[in-house]
N, C-alpha and C positions, 0 to 999 in steps of 0.2 A: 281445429288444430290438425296438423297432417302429421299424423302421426308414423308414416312412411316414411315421408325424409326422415325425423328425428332419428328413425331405426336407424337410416341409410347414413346418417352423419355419427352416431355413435358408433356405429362397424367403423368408419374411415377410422376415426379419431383412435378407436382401439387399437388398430393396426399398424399406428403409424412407429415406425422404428422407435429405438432412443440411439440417440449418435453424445457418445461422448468426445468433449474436448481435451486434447492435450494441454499437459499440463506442466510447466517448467518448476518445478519443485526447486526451491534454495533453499541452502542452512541457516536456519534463523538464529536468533540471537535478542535475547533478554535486553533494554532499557529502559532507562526511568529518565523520565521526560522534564527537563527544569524549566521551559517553556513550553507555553502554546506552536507546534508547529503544522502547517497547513500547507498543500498542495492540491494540486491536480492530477484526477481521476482518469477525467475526460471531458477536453475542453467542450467537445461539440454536443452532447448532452448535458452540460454544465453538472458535472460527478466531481466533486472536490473530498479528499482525507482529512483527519482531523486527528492531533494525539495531543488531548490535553495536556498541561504542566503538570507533573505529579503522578501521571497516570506511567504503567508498566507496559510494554510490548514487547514483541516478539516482532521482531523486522527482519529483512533478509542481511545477511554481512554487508553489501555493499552500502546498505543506506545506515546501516550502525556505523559501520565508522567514521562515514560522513557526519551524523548527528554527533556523536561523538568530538569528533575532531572541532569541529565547531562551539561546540560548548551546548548545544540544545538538547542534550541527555548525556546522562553520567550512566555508564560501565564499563566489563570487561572488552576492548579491542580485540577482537576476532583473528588479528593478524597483524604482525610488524606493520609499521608506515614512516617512510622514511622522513625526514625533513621538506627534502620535496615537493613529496605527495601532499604532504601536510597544508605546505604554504600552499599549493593548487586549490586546493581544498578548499582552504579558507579565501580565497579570491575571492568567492563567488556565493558568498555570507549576503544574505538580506536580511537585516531587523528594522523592523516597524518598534519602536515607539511612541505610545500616545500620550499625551498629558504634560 
């Protein structure tokens, strides 16, 4: 065993910085999921989200009002939305049902 490298690779590895990433903080916002809703993460690692029906989260405002508006979680609206917004909104609705 060479135990020299090993020294010489444990000094690298100690020394090596930490670099934090910035960090885009939003206000989140409490809902309760009446559906299964799912998306993507990250297509090219294949990273997909998941928020069961029933289950509670904290999302940021912009994707609450959208769940919201749609019917896919029930709570407090974060912010007026006008008629609109609303019907924009709801354009672009996808439900999967099976059975």
């Amino acid at each position: 065993m060479n135990y020299a490298a090993i020294r010489n690779r444990q000094r690298r590895e100690a020394l090596m910085p930490i670099v934090f990433e910035p960090v885009d903080w939003q206000p989140q916002v409490a809902v309760t999921f009446t559906r299964d809703v799912n998306g993507w993460l990250d297509h090219d690692n294949s990273v997909k989200w998941h928020f069961p029906a029933g289950s509670t989260a904290m999302v940021d405002e912009q994707h609450a009002v959208e769940f919201i508006i749609k019917g896919y979680a029930t709570g407090e609206l974060p912010r007026a939305v006008s008629d609109d917004e609303a019907a924009e909104i709801r354009s672009v609705m996808t439900t999967i049902g099976l059975g």
